[in-house]
C-alpha positions as CSV (number, residue, x, y, z in Angstrom):
1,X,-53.9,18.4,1.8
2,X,-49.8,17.8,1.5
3,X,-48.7,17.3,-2.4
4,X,-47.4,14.0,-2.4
5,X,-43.8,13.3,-2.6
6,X,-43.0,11.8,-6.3
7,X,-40.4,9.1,-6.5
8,X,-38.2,11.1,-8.8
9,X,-38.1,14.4,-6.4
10,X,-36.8,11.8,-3.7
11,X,-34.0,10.5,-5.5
12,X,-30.3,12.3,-5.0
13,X,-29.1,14.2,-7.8
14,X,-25.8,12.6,-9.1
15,X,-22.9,13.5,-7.1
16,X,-19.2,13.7,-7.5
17,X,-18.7,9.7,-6.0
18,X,-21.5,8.3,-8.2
19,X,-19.7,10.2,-11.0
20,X,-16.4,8.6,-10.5
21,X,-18.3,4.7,-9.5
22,X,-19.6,5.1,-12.6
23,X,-16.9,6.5,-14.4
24,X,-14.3,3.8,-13.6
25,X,-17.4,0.4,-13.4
26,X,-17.6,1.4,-17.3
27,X,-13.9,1.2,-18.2
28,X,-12.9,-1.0,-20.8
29,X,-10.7,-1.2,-24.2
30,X,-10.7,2.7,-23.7
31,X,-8.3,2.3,-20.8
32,X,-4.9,3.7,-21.8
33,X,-2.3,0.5,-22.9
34,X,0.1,2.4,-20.5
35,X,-2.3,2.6,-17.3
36,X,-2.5,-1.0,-18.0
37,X,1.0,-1.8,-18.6
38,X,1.6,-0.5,-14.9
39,X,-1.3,-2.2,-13.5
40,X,0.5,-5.5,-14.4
41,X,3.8,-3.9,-12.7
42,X,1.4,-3.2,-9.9
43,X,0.3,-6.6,-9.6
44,X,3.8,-8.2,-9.6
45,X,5.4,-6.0,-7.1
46,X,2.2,-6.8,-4.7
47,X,2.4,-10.5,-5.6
48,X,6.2,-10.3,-4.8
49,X,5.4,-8.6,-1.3
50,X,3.1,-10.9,-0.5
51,X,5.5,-13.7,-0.7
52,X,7.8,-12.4,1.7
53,X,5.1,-11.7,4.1
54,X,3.2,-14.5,4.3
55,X,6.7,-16.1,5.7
56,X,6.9,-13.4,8.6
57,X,5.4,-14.0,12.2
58,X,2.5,-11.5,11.1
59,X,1.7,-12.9,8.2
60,X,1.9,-16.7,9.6
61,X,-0.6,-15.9,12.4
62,X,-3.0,-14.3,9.7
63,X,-2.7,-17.4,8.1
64,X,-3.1,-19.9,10.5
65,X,-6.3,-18.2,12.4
66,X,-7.7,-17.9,9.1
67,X,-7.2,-21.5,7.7
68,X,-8.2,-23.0,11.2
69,X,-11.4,-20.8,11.0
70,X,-12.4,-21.3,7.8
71,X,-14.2,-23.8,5.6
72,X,-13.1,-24.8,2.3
73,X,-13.4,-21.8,-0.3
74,X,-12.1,-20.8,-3.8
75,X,-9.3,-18.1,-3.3
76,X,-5.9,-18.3,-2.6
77,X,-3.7,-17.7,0.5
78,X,-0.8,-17.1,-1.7
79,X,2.4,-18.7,-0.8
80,X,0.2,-21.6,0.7
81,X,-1.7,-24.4,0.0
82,X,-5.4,-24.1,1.0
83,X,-7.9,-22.2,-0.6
84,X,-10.6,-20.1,1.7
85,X,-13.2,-18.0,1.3
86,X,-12.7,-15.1,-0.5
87,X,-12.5,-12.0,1.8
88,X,-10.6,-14.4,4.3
89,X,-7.8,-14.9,1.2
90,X,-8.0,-10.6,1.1
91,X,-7.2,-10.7,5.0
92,X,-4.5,-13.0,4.6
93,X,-2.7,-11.6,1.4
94,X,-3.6,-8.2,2.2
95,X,-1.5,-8.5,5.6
96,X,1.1,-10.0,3.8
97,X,1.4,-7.4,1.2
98,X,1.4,-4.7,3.8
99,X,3.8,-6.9,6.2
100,X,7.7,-6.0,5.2
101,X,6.9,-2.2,4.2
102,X,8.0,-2.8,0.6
103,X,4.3,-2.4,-1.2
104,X,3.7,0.5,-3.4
105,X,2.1,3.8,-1.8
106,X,0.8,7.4,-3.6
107,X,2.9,9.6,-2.0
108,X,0.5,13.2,-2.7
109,X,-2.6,11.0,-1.2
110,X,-0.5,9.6,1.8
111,X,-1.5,6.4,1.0
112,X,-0.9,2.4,0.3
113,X,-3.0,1.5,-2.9
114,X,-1.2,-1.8,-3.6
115,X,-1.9,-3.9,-0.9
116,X,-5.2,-3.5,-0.5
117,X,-6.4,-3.2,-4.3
118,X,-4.0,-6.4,-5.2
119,X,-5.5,-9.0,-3.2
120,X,-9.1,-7.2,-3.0
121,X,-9.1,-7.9,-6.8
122,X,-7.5,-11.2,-6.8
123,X,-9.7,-13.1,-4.2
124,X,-13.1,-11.2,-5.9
125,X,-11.5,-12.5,-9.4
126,X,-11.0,-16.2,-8.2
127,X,-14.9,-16.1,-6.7
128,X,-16.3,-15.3,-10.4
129,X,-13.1,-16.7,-13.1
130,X,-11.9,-13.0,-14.1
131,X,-10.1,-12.7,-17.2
132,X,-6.7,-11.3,-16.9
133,X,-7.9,-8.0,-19.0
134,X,-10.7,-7.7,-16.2
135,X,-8.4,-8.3,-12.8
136,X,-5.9,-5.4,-15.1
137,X,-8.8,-3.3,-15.7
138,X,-9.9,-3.6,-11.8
139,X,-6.7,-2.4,-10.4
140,X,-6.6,0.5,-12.4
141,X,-9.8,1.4,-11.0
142,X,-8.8,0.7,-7.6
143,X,-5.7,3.0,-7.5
144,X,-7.8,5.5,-9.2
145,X,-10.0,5.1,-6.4
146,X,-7.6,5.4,-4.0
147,X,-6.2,8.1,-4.8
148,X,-9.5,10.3,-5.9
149,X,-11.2,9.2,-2.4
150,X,-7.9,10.1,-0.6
151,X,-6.7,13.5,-1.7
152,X,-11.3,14.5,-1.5
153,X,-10.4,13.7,2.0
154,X,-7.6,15.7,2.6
155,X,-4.7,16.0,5.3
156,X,-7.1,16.0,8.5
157,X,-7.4,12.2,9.1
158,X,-3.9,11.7,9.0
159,X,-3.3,14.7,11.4
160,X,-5.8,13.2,13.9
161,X,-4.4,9.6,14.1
162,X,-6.0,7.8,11.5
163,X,-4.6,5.6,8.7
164,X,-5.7,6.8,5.5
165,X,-4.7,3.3,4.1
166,X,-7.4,1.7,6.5
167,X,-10.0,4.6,6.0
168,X,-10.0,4.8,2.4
169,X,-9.1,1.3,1.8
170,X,-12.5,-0.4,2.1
171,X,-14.2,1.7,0.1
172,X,-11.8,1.6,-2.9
173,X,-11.4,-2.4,-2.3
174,X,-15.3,-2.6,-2.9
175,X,-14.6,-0.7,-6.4
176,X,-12.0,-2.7,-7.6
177,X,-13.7,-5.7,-6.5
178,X,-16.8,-4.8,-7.8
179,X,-15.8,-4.2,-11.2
180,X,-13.3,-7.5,-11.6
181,X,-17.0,-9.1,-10.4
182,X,-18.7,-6.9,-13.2
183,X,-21.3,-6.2,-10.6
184,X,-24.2,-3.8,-12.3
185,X,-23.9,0.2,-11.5
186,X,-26.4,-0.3,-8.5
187,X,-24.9,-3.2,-6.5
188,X,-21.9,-1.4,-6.8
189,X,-22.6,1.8,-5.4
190,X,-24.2,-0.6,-2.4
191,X,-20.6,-2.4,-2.2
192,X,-19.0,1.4,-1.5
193,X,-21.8,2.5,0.1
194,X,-21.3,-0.6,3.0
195,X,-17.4,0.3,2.7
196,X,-17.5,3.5,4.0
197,X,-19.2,2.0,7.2
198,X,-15.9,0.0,7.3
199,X,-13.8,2.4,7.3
200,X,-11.2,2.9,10.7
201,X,-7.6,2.4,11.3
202,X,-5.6,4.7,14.6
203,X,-2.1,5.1,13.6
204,X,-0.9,4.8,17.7
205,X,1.4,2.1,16.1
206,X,3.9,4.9,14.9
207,X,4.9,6.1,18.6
208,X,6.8,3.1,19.5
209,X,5.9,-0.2,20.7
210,X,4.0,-1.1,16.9
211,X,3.4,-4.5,17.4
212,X,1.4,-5.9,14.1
213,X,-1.1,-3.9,14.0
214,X,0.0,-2.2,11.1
215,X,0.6,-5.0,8.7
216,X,-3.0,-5.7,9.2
217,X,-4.7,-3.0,7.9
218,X,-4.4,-3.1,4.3
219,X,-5.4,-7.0,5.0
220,X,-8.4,-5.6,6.8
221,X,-9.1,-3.2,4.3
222,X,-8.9,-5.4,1.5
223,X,-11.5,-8.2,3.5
224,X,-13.8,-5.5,3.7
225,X,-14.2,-4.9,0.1
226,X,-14.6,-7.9,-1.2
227,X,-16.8,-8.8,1.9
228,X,-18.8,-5.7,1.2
229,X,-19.0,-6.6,-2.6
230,X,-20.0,-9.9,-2.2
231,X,-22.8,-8.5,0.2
232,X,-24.1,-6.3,-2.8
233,X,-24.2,-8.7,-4.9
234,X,-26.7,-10.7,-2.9
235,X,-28.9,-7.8,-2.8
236,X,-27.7,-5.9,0.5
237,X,-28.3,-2.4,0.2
238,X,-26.2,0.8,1.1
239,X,-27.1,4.8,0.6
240,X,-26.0,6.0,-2.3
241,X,-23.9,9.2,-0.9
242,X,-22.4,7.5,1.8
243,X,-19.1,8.7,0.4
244,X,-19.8,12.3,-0.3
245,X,-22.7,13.2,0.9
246,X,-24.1,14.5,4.5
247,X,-22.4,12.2,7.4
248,X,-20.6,10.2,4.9
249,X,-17.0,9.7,4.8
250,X,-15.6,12.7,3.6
251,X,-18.2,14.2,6.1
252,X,-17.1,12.4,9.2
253,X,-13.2,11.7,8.7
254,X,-12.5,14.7,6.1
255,X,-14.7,17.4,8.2
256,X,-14.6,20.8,6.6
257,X,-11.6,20.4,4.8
258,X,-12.8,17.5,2.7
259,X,-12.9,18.5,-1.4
260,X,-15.3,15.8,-2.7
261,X,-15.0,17.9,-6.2
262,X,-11.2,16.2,-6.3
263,X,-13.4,12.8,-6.8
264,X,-14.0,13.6,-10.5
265,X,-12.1,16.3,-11.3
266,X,-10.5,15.7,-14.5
267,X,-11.7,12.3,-14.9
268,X,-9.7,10.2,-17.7
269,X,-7.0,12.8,-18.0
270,X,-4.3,12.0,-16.1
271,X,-4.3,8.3,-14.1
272,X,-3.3,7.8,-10.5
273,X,-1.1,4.5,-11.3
274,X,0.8,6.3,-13.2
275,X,2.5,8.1,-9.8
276,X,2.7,5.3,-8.1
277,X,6.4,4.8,-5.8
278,X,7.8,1.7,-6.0
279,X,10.0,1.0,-2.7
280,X,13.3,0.4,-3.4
281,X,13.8,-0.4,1.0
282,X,11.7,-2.4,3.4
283,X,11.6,1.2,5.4
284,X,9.1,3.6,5.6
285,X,8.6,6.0,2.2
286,X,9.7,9.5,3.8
287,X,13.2,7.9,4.7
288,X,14.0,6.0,1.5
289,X,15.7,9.2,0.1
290,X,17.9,9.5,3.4
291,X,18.9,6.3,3.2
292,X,19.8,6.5,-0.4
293,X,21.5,10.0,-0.1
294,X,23.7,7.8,3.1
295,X,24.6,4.8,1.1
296,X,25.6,6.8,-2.1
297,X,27.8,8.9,0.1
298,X,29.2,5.5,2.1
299,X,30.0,4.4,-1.3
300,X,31.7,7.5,-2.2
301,X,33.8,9.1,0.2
302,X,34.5,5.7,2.6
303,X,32.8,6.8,5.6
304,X,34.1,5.3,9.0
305,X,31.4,5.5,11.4
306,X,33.6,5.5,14.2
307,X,34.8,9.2,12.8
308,X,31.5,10.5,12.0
309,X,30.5,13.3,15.3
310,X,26.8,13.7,13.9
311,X,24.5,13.0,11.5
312,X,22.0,15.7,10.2
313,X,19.1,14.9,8.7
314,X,16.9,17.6,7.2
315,X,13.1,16.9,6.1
316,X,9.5,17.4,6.5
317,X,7.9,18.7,9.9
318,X,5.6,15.6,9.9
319,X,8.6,13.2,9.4
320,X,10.9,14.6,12.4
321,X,7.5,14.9,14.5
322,X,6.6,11.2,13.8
323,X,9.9,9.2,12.8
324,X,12.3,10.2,15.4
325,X,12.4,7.6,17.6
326,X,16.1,6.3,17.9
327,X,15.7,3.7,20.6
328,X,13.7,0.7,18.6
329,X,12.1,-1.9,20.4
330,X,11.0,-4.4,17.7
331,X,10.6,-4.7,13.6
332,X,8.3,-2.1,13.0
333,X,9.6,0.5,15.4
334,X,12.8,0.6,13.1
335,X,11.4,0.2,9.7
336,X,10.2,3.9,11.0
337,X,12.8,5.3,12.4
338,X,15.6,7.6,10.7
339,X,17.7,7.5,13.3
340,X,18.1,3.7,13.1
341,X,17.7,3.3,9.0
342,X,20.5,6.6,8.7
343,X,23.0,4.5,10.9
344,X,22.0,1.6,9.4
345,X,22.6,2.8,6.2
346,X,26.1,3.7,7.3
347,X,26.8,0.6,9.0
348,X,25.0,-2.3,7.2
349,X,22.2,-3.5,4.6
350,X,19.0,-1.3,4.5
351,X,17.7,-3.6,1.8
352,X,18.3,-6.6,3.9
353,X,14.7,-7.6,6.1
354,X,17.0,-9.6,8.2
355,X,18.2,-5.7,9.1
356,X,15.7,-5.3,10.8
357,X,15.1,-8.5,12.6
358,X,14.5,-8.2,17.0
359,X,18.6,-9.3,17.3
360,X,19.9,-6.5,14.7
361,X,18.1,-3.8,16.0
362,X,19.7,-4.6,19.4
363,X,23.3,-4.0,17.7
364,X,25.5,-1.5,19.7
365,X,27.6,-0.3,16.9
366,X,24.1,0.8,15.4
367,X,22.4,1.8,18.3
368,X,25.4,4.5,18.8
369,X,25.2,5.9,15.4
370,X,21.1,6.7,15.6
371,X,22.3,8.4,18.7
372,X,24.2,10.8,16.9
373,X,21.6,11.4,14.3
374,X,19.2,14.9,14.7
375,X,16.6,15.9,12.5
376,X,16.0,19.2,11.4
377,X,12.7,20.4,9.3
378,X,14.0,21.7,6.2
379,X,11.5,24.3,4.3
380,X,12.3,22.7,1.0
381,X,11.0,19.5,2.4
382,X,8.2,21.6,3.8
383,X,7.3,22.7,0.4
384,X,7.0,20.4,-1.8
385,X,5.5,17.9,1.0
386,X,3.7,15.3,0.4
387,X,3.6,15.4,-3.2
388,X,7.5,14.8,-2.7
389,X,9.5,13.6,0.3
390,X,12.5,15.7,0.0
391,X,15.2,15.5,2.2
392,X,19.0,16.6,3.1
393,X,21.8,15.1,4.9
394,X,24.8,15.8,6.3
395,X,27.5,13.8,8.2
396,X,30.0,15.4,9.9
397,X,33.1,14.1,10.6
398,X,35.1,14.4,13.9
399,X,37.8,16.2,11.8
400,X,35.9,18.7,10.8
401,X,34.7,17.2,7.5
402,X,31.3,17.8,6.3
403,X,29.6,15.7,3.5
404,X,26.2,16.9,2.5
405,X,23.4,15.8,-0.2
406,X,20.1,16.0,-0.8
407,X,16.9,15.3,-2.9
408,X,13.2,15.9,-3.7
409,X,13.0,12.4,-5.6
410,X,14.0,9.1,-4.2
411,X,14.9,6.0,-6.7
412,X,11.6,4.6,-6.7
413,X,9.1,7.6,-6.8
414,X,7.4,9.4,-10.4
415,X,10.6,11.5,-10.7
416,X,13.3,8.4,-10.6
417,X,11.2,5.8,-10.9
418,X,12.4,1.7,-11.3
419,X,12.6,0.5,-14.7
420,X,11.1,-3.0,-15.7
421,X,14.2,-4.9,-15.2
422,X,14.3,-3.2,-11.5
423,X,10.9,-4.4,-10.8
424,X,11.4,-8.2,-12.3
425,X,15.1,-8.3,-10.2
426,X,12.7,-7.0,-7.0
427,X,10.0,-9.5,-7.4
428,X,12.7,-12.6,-7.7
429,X,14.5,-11.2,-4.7
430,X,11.5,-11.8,-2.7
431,X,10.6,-14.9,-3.9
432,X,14.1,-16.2,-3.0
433,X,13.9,-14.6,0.5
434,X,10.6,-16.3,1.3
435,X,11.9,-19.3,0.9
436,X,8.9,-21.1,-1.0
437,X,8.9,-23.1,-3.8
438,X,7.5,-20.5,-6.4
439,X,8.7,-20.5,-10.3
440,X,9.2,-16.9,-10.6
441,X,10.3,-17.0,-14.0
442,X,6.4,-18.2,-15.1
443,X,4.7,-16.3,-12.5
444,X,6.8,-12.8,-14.5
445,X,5.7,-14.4,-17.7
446,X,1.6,-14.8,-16.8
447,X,1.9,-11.2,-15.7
448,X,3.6,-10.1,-18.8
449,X,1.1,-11.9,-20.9
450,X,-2.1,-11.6,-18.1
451,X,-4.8,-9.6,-20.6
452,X,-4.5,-12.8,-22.7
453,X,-5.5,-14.7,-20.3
454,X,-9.1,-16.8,-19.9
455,X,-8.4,-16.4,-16.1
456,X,-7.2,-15.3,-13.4
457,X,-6.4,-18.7,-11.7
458,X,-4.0,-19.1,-14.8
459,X,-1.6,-17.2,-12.5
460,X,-2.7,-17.9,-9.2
461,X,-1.9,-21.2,-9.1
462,X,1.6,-20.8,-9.2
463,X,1.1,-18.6,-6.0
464,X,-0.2,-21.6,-4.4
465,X,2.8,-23.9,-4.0
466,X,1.9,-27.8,-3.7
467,X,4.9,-28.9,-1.9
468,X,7.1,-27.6,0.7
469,X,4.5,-25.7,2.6
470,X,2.5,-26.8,5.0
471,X,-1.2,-26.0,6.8
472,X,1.2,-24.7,9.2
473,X,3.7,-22.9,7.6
């Protein structure tokens, strides 16, 4: 006769995901004042993003589909009027967030936390009336998550074509947006548990010829989470190692090289926000540097482009394999391409979205300087990569003249980061550039002030102008 099977015998031994679910559901005055003083910077540069993008084709047709498919919810498309159901508001603002390549990213674990965290968080907070102190709390456990579930899975998904932001995004959206809902330790690790079966994302949009795509990823992401949450909380089950254990996530996108002991290694002793890269240009992160390095030197020395015989550019293997396209075909073609963003940098406004619009990129004067740009791998680069993006440049002159510099930290990353007043003067940039009525002054003020606040909708309100936009944009 067989020994029966008891209950206890059947149940998984904790494992390295459970640990860190359970790790960041219980966080709470303990979190560090300064984790949560960047969580509120966070927020604003996301918020700020958002604002910009919802006013870009992309963001408009997210929009649109989703207001014209949608009955009347309680979460906000921010920068518009109607409220929608709750994962539909995490499509729309996660889009946007991801739609002008200015949101955050974690430069070690290859990926965008921000725009996928941010409005995960803030549509899950309307749905239950967060607190401020919860939605703060949330996104600290949302990068965390991010960034743990990101580095366990190593370089192999991003090697074979898929984008870590839309891989590990769900999962870490279902976090945060489990614990701004409070949900209890079980529901929660069915909210993952789902994510992880929504996890996808090819990155073919990097070889030319991007399209959208892109910009909806984090927005698909962050829809997931919340979706996936909300599931959980109505009693929809998930297994509890779908991340970590046998034909989970780390199983089936990390392989071999997976390390699920990075998901709570050293739990509570350093924080992933607190590496977070702000981005200083509406480009892609590895060429912010050379773009920097180009404009310092323009300012410097006076460059004429029309003297300049070649540009060098010197960086990692993965960045000349994957952003060396010079001849750009539309917006995101070019927001990835050194060639164009080095001559642009020589010839115009980087910082300026309007840079990068279908008519600029068509410019001849620019289109001949990408020409003469070649990219080199440089072993520093190769070194330190992709905890740093370091990079080198040189522009040679058609007398002769050679100007060179180089760096291992752009403005904007943990080694040079953006102080406060940076961050405020980006966030009112993009308010002005979207166009919408917006008082940026109170929005900075309820995000300076959020933990004191009852709730959430406190501060989304102002996101949700009253006037002066329209159903249709």
């Amino acid at each position: 006769m067989a020994t029966p099977i008891s209950k206890t015998s059947q149940e998984p031994p904790p494992g390295h995901a459970r640990n860190l679910i359970e790790y960041l559901r219980a966080l709470g005055d303990e979190t560090p004042r300064d984790a949560i003083d960047k969580a509120r910077w966070c927020l604003l540069d996301a918020i700020g993003c958002a604002l910009l993008g919802v006013r870009q084709p992309w963001g408009k047709i997210m929009a649109e589909e989703v207001i014209a498919d949608s009955s009347r919810g309680s979460s906000t498309i921010l920068g518009c009027v109607d409220e929608v159901a709750s994962s539909q508001a995490a499509l729309c603002n996660g889009t946007a967030m991801h739609g002008f390549e200015l949101d955050d990213l974690l430069s070690a674990a290859l990926v965008h936390p921000g725009a996928v965290i941010v409005p995960a968080v803030l549509a899950a907070g309307e749905a239950v009336d967060a607190s401020g102190v919860q939605i703060l709390r949330a996104i600290v456990a949302g990068y965390e998550a991010t960034a743990r579930i990101s580095m366990a899975l190593g370089t192999e998904p991003s090697q074979r074509g898929f984008h870590k932001t839309s891989v590990v995004g769900p999962v870490a959206g279902a976090l945060a947006a489990g614990v701004a809902m409070r949900l209890p330790l079980e529901q929660l690790l069915s909210a993952t548990g789902l994510a992880c079966s929504c996890a996808s994302g090819v990155k073919n949009f990097a070889l030319g010829s991007a399209g959208m795509v892109k910009r909806m990823h984090a927005g698909r992401a962050a829809e997931a989470g919340v979706r996936m949450a909300m599931l959980a909380r109505r009693g929809f089950t998930a297994p509890p190692t779908a991340i970590d254990g046998k034909f989970g996530l780390l199983d089936a996108f990390g392989g071999g090289r997976a390390q699920p002991e990075l998901l709570d290694a050293g739990l509570g002793t350093g924080w992933a926000i607190d590496d977070v890269w702000v981005k200083v240009y509406p480009i892609c992160g590895w060429i912010q540097g050379v773009v920097q390095l180009l404009l310092a030197m323009r300012e410097q020395v006076g460059i004429d482009v029309r003297e300049v015989e070649k540009i060098v550019v010197a960086t990692s293997a993965f960045a000349v394999q994957n952003n060396a396209n010079a001849d750009v075909c539309d917006t995101m073609d070019a927001q990835y391409s050194i060639p164009y963003c080095a001559a642009l940098a020589l010839t115009g406004d980087p910082s300026d979205p309007m840079a990068f619009s279908p008519d600029a990129i068509r410019d001849p004067m620019n289109s001949s300087v990408a020409r003469r740009v070649e990219l080199v791998v440089d072993p520093v680069a190769e070194l330190v990569y992709p905890r740093q993006f370091a990079c080198r440049v040189e522009v040679h002159l058609k007398n002769g003249e050679v100007h060179r510099a180089e760096t291992r930290d752009a403005h904007g990353t943990p080694g040079d980061p953006c102080d406060e007043e940076e961050r405020i003067a980006k966030f009112n940039r993009m308010v002005r550039l979207s166009g919408l009525p917006i008082p940026a002054q109170e929005v900075v003020d309820r995000v300076c002030r959020l933990e004191t606040l009852p709730s959430v909708r406190m501060l989304t309100r102002l996101l949700s102008p009253q006037r002066g936009v329209t159903r249709e944009l």
